[in-house]
Each structure stands twice: as C-alpha cells, then as structure tokens.
LODREN-204216 format. One record per residue (C-alpha): residue in one letter; x, y, z. Coordinates in pm, 1 decimal, padded with zeros to 6 digits. Each point is the difference from the previous one (the first is absolute). Example, Ala and Ser with C-alpha at 12.3 -4.5 7.8 and 13.67 -1.06 7.14 Angstrom:
# residues 2
PT   r          x          y          z
PT   a    01230.0   -00450.0    00780.0
PT   s    00137.0    00344.0   -00066.0
END
This chain:
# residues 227
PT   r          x          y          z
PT   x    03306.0    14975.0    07527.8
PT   x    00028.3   -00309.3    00221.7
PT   x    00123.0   -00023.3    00357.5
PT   x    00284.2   -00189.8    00065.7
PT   x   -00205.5   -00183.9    00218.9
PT   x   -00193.9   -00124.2   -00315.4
PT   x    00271.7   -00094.3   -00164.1
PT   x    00157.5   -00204.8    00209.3
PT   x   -00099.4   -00356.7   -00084.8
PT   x   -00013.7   -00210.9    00293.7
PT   x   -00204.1   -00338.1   -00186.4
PT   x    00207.7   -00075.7   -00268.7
PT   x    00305.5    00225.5   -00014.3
PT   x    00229.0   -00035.9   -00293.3
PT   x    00355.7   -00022.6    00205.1
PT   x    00000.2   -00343.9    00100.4
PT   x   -00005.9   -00070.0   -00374.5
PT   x    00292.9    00226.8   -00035.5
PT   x    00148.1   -00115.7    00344.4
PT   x    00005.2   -00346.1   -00199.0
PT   x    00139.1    00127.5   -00299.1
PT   x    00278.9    00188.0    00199.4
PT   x    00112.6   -00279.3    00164.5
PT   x   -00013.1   -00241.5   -00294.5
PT   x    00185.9    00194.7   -00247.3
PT   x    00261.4   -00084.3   -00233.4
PT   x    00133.9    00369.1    00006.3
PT   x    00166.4    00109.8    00282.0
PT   x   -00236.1    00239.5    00171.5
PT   x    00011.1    00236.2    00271.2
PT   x   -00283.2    00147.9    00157.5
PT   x    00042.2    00357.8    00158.4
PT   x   -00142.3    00153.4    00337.9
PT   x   -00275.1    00182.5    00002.9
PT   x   -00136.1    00282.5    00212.3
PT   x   -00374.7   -00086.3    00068.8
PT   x   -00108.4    00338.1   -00019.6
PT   x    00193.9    00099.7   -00319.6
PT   x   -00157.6   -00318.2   -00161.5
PT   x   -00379.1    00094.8    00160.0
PT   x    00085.3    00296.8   -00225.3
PT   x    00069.6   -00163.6   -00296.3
PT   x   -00260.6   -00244.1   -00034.5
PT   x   -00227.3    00288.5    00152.6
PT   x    00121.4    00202.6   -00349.3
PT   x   -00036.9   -00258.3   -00231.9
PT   x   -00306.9   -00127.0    00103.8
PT   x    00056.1   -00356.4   -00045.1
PT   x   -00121.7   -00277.7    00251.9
PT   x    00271.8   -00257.8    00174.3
PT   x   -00178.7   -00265.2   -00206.4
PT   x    00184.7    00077.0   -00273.4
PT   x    00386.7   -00063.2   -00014.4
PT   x    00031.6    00354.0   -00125.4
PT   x   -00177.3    00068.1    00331.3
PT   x    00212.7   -00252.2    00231.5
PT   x    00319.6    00136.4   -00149.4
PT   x   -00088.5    00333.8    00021.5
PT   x   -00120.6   -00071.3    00385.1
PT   x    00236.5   -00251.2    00114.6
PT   x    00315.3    00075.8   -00149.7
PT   x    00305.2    00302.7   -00022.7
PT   x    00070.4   -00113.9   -00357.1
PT   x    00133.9   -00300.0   -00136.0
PT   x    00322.6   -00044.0   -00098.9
PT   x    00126.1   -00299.9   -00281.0
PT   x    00269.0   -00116.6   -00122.7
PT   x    00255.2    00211.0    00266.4
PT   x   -00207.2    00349.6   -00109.8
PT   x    00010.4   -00076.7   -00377.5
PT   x   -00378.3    00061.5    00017.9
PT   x   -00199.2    00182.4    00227.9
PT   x   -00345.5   -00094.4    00089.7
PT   x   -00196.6    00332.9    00109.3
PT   x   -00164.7   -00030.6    00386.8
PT   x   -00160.6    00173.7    00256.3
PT   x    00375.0    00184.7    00080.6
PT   x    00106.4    00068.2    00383.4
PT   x    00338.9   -00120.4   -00077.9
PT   x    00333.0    00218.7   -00047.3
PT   x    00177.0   -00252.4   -00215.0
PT   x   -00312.0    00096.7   -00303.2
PT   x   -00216.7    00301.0    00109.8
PT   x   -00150.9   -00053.7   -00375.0
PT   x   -00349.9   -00123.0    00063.3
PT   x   -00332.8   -00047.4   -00187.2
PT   x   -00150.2    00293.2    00175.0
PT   x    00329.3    00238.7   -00091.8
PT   x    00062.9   -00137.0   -00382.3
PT   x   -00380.5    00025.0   -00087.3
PT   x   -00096.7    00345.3    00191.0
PT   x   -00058.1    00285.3   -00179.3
PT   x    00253.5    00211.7    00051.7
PT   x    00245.2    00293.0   -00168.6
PT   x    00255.1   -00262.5   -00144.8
PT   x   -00024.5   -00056.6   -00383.9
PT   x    00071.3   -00381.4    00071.4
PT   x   -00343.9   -00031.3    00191.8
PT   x   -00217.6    00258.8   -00234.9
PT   x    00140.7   -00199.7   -00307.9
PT   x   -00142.9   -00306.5    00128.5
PT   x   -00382.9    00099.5    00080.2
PT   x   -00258.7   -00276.9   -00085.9
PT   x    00256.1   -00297.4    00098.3
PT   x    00104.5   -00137.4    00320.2
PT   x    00402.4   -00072.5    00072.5
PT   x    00041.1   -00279.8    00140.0
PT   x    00355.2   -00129.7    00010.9
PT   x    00360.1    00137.9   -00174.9
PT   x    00333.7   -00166.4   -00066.0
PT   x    00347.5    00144.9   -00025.8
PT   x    00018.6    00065.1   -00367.7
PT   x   -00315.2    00258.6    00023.0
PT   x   -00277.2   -00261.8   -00106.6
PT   x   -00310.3    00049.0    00128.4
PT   x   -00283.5   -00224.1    00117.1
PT   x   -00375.2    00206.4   -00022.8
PT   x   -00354.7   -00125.9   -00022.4
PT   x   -00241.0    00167.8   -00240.7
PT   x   -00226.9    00253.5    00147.3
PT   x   -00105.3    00148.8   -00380.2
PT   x    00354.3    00127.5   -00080.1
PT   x    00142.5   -00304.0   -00156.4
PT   x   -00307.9   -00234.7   -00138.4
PT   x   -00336.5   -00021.4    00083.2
PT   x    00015.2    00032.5    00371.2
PT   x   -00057.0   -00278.6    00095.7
PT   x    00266.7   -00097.5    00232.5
PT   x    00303.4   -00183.4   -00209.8
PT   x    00312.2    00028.8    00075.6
PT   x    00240.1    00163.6   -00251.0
PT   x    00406.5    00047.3    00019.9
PT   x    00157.8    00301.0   -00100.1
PT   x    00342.3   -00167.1   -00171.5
PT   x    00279.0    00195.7   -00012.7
PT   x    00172.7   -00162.4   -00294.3
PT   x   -00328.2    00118.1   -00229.9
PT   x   -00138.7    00269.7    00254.6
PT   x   -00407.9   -00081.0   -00046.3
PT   x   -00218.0   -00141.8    00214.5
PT   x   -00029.7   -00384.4   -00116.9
PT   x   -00302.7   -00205.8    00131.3
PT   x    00091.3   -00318.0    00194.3
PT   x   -00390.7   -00143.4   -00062.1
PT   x    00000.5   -00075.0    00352.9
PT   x   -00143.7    00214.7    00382.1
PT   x    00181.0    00084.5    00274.0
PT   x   -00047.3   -00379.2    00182.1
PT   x    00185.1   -00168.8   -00299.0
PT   x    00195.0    00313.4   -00015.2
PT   x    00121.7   -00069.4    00397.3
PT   x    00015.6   -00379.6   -00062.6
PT   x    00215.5    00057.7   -00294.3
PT   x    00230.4    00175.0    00192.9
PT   x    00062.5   -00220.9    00314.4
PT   x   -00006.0   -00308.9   -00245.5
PT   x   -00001.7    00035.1   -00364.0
PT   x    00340.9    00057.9   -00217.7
PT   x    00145.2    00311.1    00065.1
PT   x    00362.8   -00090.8   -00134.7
PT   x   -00178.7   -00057.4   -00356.6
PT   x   -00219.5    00281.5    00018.8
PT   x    00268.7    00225.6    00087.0
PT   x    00290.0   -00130.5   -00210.0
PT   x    00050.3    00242.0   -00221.8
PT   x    00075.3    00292.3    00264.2
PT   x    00263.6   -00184.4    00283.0
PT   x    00296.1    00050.2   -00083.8
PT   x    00289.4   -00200.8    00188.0
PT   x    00004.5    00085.1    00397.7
PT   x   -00327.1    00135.3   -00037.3
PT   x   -00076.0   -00142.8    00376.1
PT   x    00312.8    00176.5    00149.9
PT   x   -00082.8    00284.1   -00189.4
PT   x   -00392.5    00017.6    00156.8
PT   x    00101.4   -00077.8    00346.3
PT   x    00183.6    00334.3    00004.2
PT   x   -00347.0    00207.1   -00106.6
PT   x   -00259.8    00093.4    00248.4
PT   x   -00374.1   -00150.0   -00137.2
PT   x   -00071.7    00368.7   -00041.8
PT   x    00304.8    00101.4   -00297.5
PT   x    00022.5   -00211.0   -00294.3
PT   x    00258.1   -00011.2   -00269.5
PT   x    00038.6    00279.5   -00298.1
PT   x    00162.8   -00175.4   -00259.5
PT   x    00244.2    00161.2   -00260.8
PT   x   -00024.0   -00099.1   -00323.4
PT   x   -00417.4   -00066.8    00090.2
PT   x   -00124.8   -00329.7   -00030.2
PT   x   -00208.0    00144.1   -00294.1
PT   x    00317.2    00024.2   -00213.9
PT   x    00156.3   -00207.0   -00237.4
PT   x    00294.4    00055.4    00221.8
PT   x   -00184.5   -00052.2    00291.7
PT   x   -00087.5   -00362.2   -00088.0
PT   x    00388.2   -00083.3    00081.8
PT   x   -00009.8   -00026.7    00397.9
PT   x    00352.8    00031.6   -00031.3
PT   x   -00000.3    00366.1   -00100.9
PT   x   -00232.5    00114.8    00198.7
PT   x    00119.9    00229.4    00319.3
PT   x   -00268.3    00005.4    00291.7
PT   x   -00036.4    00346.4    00249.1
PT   x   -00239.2   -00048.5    00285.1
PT   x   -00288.0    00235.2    00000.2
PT   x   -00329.3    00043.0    00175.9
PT   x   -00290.8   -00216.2   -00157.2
PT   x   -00229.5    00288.8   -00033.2
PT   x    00278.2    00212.0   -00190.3
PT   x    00003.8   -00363.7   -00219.2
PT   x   -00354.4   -00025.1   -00082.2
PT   x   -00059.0    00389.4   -00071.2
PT   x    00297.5   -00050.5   -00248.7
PT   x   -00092.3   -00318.9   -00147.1
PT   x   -00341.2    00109.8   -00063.2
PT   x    00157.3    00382.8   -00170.7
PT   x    00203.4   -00259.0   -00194.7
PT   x   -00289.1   -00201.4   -00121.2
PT   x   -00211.9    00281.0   -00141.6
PT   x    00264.1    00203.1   -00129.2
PT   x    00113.6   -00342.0   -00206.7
PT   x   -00407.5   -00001.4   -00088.8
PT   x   -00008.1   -00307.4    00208.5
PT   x   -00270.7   -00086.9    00253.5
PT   x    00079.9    00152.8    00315.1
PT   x   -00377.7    00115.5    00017.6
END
C-alpha cells in the first residue's frame, strides 16, 4: 500500500482542472470544508494519486454539493453538514448498503436514491465506467463515460433534462429542507406505474444508507440488477 506521501501529486495535480471547472460551471455548485486529516485518510484508503480528479476531490474537498443538495458529490468528508464520504460509503463495513456494493466505487447520490458508482468488477468489466443506479428502473445503467466526464457533467452538462422525469414541482424547496446525508423515500416508488405521476407521489426523509440497502433489496427481489 502507498504512503500518502506518494500519493500526493505535487507536478501535475488534478485540482486546478477541477478548481477551473468549479468555478466555470453552469450548475450552481458548492464546495464543502474539509478536514485535512480526514481527507489524508481517504485518499490514503483509496489509494488514488491527487493527479486524478477522483484524487483532487477526494483530497481537496468535504463533498460537493449541486443544484442546492439535489446531488451530492462524495469527498474527503470533515464537514457536519455531509459526514457521507468516499472513505465511509466504500469501507467495508457491517451495513448491507456497503456489503451489497463490493467491486464498485460510490461516488455521488441524489435525493431520489440514485446512485453514481464506478466499476470495480461488480457492474462491467472493471474497468472504471461510471454507471447510475436509477430509481425509476432500479439497475445499474452505464453512462459510457469515467469519473472526469462524470464530474464535468455534473458542474456543466444538463441536469434539468437528465433528471426530468423525477422533480416534481417545488422539488428545490423540498431539497433545501434535507441534510446531503437523508434522501427522499418515495410512496408510490418511482418504479411504479403510479409512481411515474409526480403528483401522487408522497416523499418521507430517510437516511441514504437505509435508501440504497432498500433500493438494492428492491432490485433483486423484482429480479432486477441490483448486483
């Protein structure tokens, strides 16, 4: 296992390129505290270098937060507001939600339970891609593109479009009243027929982790793919 010495790239670090990004972007973003030590942890865990942006978010950052918390970019932690962090969603630990997802990497949620993972073996061939675990079909769909177009997608590409289907009217009001750690259970499911008619549909805060664990029960009781 690397030091943390080692992986700290001082010749061509990747945050200036998501510095750039950051302050560019067409989605309001909000980049969280972070404890240095907490984050020499986490990069120390995954045992990526600061060259990549995986690295300099992981590093540099608490978290990120878009569009007012509606997605959640996983950091380095150190910051009350989202104690979520790469190091505590990927660990393996006693929770079902982080056993279920061995062999991918989580790497950002939103408030309706999707989830954002790159493939370690579990999803594809391991080589990295990023998948999104939609709650409206609960499997793991491939988005043909890594974590850097993955990041730049979400500071700049079209959010609004890609997640029309699931904001229902007031959604912002609604998501400035969660903390970056709960997320929406939704009743009738987004799954459902009955679910598809935002209207209907009654939202209860509840921890992410509770969210995923369920979503992912869901999936393979419906024989879908929540690997």
């Amino acid at each position: 296992m690397r030091s943390l010495e080692a992986l700290l790239e001082t010749t061509d670090p990747a945050w200036p390129w998501v510095r750039e990004r950051l302050g560019s972007a067409s989605n309001l973003a909000e980049v969280l505290p972070r404890d240095e030590a907490t984050a020499g942890e986490v990069l120390h865990q995954l045992q990526v270098t600061t060259r990549s942006p995986l690295g300099a978010v992981a590093y540099e950052t608490g978290g990120l937060l878009i569009d007012g918390g509606w997605l959640r970019v996983l950091g380095g932690g150190g910051d009350p507001r989202m104690r979520g962090s790469l190091a505590t969603w990927n660990a393996l630990g006693p929770h079902p939600a982080v056993a279920s997802t061995r062999g991918m990497l989580l790497v950002a949620h939103d408030a309706v339970g999707g989830f954002f993972a790159l493939d370690g073996g579990a999803l594809g061939e391991g080589r990295g891609g990023a998948f999104y675990f939609a709650p409206d079909t609960l499997r793991w769909e491939d988005l043909e593109r890594g974590y850097s177009d993955l990041l730049a997608f979400f500071l700049g590409g079209d959010l609004a479009g890609f997640y029309g289907g699931y904001r229902a009217a007031g959604w912002s009001e609604d998501v400035s009243k969660l903390s970056p750690d709960q997320g929406f259970s939704l009743h009738p499911p987004l799954w459902t027929a009955e679910g598809k008619d935002l209207t209907r549909v009654s939202r209860r805060p509840v921890p992410m982790t509770e969210l995923l664990a369920l979503q992912l029960d869901l999936a393979r009781q419906l024989d879908g793919d929540g690997t």
